[in-house]
C-alpha positions as CSV (number, residue, x, y, z in Angstrom):
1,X,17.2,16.0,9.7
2,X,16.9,12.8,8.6
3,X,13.3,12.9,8.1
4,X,14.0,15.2,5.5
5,X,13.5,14.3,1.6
6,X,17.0,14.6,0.1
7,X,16.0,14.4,-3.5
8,X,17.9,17.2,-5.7
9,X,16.2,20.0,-6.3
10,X,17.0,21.6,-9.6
11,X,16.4,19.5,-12.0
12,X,19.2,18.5,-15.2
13,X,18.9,18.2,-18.3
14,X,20.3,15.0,-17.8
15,X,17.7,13.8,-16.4
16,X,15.4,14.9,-18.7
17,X,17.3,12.9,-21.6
18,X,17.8,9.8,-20.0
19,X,14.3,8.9,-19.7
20,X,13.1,6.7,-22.9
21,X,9.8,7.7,-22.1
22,X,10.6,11.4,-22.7
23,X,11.7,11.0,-26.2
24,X,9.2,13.1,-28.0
25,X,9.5,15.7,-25.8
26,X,13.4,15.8,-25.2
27,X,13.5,19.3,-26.8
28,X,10.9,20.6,-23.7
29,X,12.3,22.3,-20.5
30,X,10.6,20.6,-17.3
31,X,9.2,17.5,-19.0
32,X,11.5,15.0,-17.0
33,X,10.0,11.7,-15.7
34,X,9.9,10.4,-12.2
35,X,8.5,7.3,-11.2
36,X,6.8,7.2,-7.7
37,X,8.0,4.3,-5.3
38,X,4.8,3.2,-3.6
39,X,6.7,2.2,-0.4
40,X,7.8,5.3,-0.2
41,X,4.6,7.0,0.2
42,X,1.5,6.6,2.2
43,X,-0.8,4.0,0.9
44,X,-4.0,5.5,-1.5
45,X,-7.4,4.7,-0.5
46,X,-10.3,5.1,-2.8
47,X,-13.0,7.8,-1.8
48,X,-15.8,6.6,-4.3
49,X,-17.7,3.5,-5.2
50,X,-17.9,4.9,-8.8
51,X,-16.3,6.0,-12.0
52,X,-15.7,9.6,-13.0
53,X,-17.1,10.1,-16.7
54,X,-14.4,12.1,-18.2
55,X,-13.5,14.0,-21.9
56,X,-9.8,14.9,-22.9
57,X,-9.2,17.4,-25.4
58,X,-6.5,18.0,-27.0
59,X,-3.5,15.8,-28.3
60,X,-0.8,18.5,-29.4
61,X,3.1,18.6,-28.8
62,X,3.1,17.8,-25.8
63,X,0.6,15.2,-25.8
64,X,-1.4,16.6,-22.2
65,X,-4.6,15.0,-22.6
66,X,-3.0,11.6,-22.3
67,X,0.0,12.3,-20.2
68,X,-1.7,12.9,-17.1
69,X,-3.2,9.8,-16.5
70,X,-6.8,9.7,-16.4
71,X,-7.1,6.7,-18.8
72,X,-5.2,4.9,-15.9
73,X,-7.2,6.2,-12.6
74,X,-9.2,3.2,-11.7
75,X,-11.9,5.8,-10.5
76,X,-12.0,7.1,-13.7
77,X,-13.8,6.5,-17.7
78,X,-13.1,8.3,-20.3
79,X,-16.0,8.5,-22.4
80,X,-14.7,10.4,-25.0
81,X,-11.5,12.2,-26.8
82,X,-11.6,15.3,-29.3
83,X,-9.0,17.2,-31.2
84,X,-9.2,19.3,-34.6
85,X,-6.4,17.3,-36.7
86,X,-8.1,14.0,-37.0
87,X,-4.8,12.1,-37.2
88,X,-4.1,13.4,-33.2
89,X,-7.6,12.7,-32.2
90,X,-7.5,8.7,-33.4
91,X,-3.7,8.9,-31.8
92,X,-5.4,10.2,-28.5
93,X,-8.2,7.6,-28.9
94,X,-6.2,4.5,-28.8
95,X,-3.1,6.0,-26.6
96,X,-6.8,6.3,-24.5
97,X,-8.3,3.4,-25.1
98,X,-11.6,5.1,-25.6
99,X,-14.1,4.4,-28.9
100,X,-15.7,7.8,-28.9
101,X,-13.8,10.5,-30.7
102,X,-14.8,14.1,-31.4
103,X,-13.7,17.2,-34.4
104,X,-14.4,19.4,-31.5
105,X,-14.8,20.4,-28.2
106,X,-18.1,22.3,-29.0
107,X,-19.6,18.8,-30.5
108,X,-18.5,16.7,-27.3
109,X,-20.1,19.2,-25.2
110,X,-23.1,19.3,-27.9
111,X,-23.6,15.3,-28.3
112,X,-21.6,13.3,-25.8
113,X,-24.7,12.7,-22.4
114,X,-22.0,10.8,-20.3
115,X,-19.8,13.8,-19.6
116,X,-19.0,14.7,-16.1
117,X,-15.7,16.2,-16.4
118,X,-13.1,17.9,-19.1
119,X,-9.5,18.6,-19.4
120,X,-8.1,20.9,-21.5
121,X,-4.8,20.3,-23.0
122,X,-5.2,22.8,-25.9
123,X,-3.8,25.9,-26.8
124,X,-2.9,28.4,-24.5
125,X,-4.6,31.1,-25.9
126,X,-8.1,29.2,-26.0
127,X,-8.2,28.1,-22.1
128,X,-9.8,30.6,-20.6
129,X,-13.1,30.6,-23.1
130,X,-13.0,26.5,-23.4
131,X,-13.2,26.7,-19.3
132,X,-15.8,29.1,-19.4
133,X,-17.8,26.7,-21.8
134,X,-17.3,23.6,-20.6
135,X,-18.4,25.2,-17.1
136,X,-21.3,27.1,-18.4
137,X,-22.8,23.4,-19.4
138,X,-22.6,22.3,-15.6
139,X,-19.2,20.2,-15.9
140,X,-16.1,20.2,-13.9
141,X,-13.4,21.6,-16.3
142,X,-9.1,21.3,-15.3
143,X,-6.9,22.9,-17.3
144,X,-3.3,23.0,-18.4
145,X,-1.9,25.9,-18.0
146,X,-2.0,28.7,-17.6
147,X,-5.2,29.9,-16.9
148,X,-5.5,32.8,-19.3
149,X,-3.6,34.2,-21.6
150,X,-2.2,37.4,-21.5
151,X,-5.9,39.2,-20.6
152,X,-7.2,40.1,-17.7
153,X,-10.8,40.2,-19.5
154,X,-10.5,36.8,-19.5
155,X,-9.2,36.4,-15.9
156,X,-12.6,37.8,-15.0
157,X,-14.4,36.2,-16.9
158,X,-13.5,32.9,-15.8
159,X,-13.9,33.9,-12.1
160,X,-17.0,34.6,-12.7
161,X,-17.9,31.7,-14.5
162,X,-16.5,29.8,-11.9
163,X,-18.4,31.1,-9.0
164,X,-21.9,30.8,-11.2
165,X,-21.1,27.1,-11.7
166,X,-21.6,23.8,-9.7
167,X,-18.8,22.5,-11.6
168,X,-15.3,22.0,-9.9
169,X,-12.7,24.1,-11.3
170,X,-8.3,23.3,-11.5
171,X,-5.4,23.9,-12.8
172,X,-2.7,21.5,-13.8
173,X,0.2,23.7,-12.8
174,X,3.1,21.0,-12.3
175,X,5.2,22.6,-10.0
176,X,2.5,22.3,-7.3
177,X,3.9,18.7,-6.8
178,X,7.3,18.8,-7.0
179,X,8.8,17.3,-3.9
180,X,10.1,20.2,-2.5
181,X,7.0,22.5,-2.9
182,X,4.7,19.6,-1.9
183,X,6.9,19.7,1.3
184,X,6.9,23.1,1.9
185,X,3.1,23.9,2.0
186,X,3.0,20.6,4.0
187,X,5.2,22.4,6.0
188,X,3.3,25.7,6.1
189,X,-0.4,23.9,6.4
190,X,1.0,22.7,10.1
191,X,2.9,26.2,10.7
192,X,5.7,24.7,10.8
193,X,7.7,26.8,8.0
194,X,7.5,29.8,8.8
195,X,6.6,33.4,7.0
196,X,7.9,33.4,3.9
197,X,10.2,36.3,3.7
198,X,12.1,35.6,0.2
199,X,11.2,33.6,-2.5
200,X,12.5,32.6,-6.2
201,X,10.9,30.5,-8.8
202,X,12.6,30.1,-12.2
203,X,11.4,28.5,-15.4
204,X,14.1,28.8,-18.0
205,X,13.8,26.9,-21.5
206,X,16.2,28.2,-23.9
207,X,13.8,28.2,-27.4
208,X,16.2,29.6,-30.8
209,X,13.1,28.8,-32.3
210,X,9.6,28.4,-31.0
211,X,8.3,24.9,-30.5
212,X,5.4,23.7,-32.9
213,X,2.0,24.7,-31.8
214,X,-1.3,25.3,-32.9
215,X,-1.4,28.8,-35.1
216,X,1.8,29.6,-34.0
217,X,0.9,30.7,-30.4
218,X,4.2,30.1,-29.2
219,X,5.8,32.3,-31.7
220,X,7.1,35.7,-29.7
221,X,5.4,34.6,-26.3
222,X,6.4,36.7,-23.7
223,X,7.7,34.8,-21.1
224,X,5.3,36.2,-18.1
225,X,2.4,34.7,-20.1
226,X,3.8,31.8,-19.3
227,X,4.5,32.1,-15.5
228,X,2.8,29.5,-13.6
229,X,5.8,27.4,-12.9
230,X,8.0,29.8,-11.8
231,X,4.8,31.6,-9.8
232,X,3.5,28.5,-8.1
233,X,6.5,28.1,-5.8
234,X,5.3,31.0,-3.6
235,X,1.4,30.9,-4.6
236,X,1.7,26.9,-4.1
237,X,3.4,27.1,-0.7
238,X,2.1,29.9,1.1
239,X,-1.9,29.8,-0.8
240,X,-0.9,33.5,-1.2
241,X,-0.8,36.1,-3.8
242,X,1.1,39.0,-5.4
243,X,0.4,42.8,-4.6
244,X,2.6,44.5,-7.0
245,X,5.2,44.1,-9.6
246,X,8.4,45.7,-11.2
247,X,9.6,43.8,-14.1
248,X,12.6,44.2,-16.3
249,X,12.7,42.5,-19.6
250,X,15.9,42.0,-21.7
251,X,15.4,42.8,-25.4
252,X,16.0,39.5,-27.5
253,X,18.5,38.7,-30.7
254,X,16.4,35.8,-31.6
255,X,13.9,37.1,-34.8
256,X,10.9,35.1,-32.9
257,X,11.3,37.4,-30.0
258,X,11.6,40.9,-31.7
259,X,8.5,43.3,-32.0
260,X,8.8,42.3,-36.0
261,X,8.8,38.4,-35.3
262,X,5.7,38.0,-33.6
263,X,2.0,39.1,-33.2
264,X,2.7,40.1,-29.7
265,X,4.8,42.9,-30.1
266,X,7.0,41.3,-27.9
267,X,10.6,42.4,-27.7
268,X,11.9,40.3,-24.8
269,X,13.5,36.8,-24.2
270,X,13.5,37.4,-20.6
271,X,11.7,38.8,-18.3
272,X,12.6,39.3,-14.0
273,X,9.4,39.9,-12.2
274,X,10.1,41.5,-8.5
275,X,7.0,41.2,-6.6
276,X,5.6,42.0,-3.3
277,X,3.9,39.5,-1.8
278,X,0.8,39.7,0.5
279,X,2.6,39.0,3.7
280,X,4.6,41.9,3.3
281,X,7.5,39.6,1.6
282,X,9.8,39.9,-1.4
283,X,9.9,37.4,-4.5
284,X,11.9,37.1,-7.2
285,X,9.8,35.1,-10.7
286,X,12.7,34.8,-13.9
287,X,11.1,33.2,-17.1
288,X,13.0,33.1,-20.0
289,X,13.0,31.7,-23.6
290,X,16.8,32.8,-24.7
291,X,19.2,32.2,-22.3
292,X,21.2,28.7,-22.6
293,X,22.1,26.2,-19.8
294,X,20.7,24.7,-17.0
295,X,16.7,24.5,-17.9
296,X,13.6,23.4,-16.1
297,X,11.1,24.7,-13.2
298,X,13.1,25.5,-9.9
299,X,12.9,28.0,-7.0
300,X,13.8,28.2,-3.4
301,X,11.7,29.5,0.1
302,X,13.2,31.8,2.7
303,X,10.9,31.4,6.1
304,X,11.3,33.2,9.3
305,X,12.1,29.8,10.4
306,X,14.9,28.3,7.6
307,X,15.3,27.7,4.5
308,X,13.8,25.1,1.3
309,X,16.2,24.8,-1.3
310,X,16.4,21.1,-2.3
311,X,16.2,19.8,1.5
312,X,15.1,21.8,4.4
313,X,18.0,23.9,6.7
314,X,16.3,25.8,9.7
315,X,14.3,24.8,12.6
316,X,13.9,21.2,14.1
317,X,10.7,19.5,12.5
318,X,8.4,17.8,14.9
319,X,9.7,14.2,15.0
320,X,8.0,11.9,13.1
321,X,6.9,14.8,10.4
322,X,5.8,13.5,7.2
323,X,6.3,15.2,4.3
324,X,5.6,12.8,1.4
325,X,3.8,13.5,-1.7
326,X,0.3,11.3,-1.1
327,X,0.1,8.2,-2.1
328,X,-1.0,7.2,-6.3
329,X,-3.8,5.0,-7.2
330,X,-2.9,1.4,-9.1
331,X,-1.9,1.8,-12.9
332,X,-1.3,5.4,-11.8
333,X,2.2,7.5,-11.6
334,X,4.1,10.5,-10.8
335,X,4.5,11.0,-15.1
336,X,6.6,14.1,-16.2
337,X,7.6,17.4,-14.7
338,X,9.0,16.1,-11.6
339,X,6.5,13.4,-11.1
340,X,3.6,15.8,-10.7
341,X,1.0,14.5,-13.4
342,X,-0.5,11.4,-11.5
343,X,-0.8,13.6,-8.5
344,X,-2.7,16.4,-10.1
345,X,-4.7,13.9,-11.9
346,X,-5.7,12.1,-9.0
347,X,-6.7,15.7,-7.0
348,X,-9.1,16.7,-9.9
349,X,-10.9,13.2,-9.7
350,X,-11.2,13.2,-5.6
351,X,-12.6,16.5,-6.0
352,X,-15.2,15.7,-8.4
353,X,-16.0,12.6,-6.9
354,X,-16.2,13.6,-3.4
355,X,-17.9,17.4,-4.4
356,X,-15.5,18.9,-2.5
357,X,-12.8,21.5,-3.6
358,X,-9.7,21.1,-4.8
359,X,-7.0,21.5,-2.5
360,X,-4.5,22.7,-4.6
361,X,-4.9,25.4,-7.4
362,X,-8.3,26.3,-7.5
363,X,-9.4,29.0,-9.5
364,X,-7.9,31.6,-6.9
365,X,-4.6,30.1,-7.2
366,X,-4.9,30.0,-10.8
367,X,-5.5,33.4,-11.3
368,X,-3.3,34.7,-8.8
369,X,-0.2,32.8,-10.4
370,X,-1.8,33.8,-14.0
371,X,-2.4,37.2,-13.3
372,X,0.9,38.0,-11.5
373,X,3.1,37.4,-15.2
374,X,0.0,39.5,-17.6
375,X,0.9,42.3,-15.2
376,X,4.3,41.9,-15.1
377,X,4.7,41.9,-18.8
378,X,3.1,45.2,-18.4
379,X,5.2,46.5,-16.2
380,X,8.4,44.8,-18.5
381,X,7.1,47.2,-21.5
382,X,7.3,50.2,-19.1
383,X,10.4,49.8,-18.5
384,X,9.9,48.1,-14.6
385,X,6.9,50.7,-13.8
386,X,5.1,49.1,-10.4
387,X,2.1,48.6,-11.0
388,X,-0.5,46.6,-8.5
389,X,-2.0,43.4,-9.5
390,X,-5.4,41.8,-8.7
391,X,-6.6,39.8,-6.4
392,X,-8.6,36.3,-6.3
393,X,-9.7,34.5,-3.3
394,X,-11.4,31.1,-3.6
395,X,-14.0,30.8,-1.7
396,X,-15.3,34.1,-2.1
């Protein structure tokens, strides 16, 4: 199989500390760097003759508004940069390079004419309504993740926003481009993988105390509102979605994650989603916040035809099969979380540019990797009751 990437799949921590450029966010699960070789993947090609006018909001912990690239697309201006502590908004201006600042998202959307596009690298809890409003003035809107937060109101609401809109909508869920995923829908866009009969995603980031965050909204999160990473290796390979859900949740020592510690009410540091998937499949979705060791986003894909865990093991690939990640524009790279940033950047401009639809997590895939974890929560605080979760398709 030598056509094969052979690229380790579960990432170290290692890894994650040895790259300088990761220093202020050594303390965060899944943030390592990799740099993209351009020989090593096909050659980009420009699909406009103009610029994207674009806002970032939000210059927080983990610094998302900058991190992902869009001050470096060549297809892309950002026109302006908002947060609500004016000491991140001028760090996010001149990280940016970009004159125009604003106190808040409501006054960029209010004042700034040039905008054709936002990304939201806020706090969770505020995605779903930002989207909403951003959409609800005509723009294309990506977000971090995840999608929602913990309500399925809101999950409906921003479906519905999103088919009433001519805006494009996204979500920057990282594991989407890790190699191996990347390779695997590859794979299952030319049925060439197989049905997916098991599958396991894991996001494990051992917090004894919560990270910093805007009002405390990491403070007691239960780890299936936080399930896009682990999610996205079955909703990310296959474009499918979740039917159903039994989830058991260990109770937690740590005081953030006690029903005491936190507005959530939330008594677990782990939580072990096992869904059924559409295709009449099996997955297994592990998040958790208290359990030390290996960290970082990982799974593994069981087809009717072999095996994805770190380098493909079933049947013989048609020869010549390519299963690079795409190619990056100039000035523009993989970035953190296994590379993925430029890549998800770059998608969110093409569609925009080209008024076409993203072809990786639109809002269907969103939701459906979103939805999966507020249900399974549910299910963790019934003690594993099955329960059925909704369904998004995209288009409708």
């Amino acid at each position: 199989m030598g056509n094969l990437p052979r690229r380790e799949f579960l990432v170290t921590a290692a890894m994650a500390a040895a790259a300088p450029a990761l220093a202020q966010n050594a303390e965060i699960a899944g943030f390592e760097q990799q740099a993209v070789d351009p020989d090593a993947a096909p050659a980009w090609e420009p699909y406009a003759d103009r610029k994207l006018r674009v806002g970032l909001v939000g210059n927080g912990l983990c610094k998302f508004a900058s991190a992902f690239f869009f001050q470096d697309h060549p297809l892309v201006e950002v026109v302006a940069v908002s947060d609500l502590l004016p000491d991140r908004c001028a760090e996010l201006a001149q990280t940016t390079r970009c004159a125009t600042t604003y106190p808040s998202l409501e006054e960029m959307l209010d004042k700034e004419q040039r905008l054709e596009a936002v990304f939201l690298a806020t706090d969770a809890p505020r995605h779903a309504r930002q989207a909403i409003h951003v959409l609800e003035r005509g723009l294309h809107v990506a977000s971090a993740v995840p999608a929602c937060f913990g309500s399925l109101e809101d999950a409906e609401a921003l479906y519905d926003a999103v088919r009433r809109a001519p805006g494009k909508y996204m979500v920057f869920e990282t594991s989407t481009f890790h190699e191996p995923v990347h390779a695997a829908r590859t794979m299952a866009a030319a049925g060439v993988l197989g049905d997916p009969v098991y599958v396991e995603g894991e996001y494990y980031h051992y917090m004894t105390t919560p990270l910093p965050s805007y009002e405390d909204w990491r403070v007691g999160l239960p780890p299936q509102f936080y399930p896009t990473h682990s999610n996205a290796y079955y909703v990310s390979v296959a474009g499918g979605h979740f039917t159903e859900v039994s989830c058991y949740g260990r109770p937690s020592i740590l005081e953030h994650l006690t029903p005491a510690g936190n507005r959530y009410g939330n008594p677990f540091g782990t939580e072990i989603a096992l869904f059924r998937t559409d295709n009449g499949g099996a997955a297994r979705m592990a998040v958790s916040w208290d359990t030390p060791g290996h960290e970082g986003e990982m799974g593994r894909i069981r087809t009717t035809r072999g095996t994805y865990a770190g380098n493909w093991n079933g049947a013989e690939l048609p020869e010549g099969f390519d299963l690079r990640r795409p190619g990056l524009p100039p000035g523009v790279d993989g970035g953190g979380h296994g590379g993925s940033h430029g890549y998800l950047c770059d998608e969110f401009v093409r569609a925009c540019l080209t008024n076409s639809e993203p072809r990786v997590n639109n809002i269907a895939w969103a939701l459906n990797m979103t939805v999966a974890g507020i249900v399974a929560h549910e299910s963790a605080l019934k003690d594993g009751e099955t329960m059925k979760i909704p369904t998004y398709r995209w288009p409708v």
